[in-house]
N, C-alpha and C positions, 0 to 999 in steps of 0.2 A: 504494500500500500504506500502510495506516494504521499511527502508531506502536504502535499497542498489538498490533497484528498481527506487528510485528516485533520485538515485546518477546517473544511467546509464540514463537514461531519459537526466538530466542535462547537462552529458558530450555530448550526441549525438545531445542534439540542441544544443550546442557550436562548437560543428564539423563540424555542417550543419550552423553556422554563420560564421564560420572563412572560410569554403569554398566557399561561397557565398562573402564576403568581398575579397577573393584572384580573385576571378571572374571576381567583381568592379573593383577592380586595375587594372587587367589585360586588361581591356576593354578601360578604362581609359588612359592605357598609348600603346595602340593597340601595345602589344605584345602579342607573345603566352608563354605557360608555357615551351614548349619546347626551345623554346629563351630568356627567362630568366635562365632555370637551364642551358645549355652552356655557358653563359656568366659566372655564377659562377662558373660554372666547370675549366673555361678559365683561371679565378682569384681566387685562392688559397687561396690570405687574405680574403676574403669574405668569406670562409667558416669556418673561425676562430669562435670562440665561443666569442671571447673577442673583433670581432669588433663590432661596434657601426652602426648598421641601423638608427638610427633616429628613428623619430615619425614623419608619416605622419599626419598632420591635418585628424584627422575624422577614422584612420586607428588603431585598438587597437592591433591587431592579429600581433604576431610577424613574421610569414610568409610571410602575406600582406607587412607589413614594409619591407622585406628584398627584396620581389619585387618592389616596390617602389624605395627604394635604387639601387636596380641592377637598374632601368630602367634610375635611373637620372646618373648612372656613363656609361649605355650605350650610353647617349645622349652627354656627357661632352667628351667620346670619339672619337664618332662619330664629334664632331664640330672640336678636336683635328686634327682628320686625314684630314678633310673640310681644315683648316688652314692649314696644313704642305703643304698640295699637292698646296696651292697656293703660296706659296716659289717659 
């Protein structure tokens, strides 16, 4: 087997890890992917290169993490708009 054979090997079970780990997430935090990429469509700094997702516990894929992140600023919004309306 050639190296560059086992280089493409390598990278397509990591493709099929990171997609399967965005999967989990998504399952996790029962949103859809459709509803994660709108919220950061919505939020601009988020698609910045130089913001800072975090590290989910258990989460390596930087994808995964950025849904994670969208999902917890979905929720902090969501409680946002919960409080104001009860003003």
């Amino acid at each position: 087997m050639h190296s560059h054979s086992r280089v493409e090997m390598a990278l397509g079970e990591a493709t099929v890890r990171a997609k399967n780990q965005i999967k989990g997430v998504l399952k996790e935090i029962g949103k859809t992917l459709e509803e994660v990429s709108a919220f950061v469509q919505d939020n601009p700094e988020m698609q910045q290169a130089a913001d800072k997702h975090g590290d989910k516990e258990g989460v390596i894929g930087v994808a995964a993490n950025l849904v994670a992140h969208a999902a917890e600023r979905m929720k902090a919004q969501s409680r946002l708009r919960v409080a104001v309306s009860r003003l």
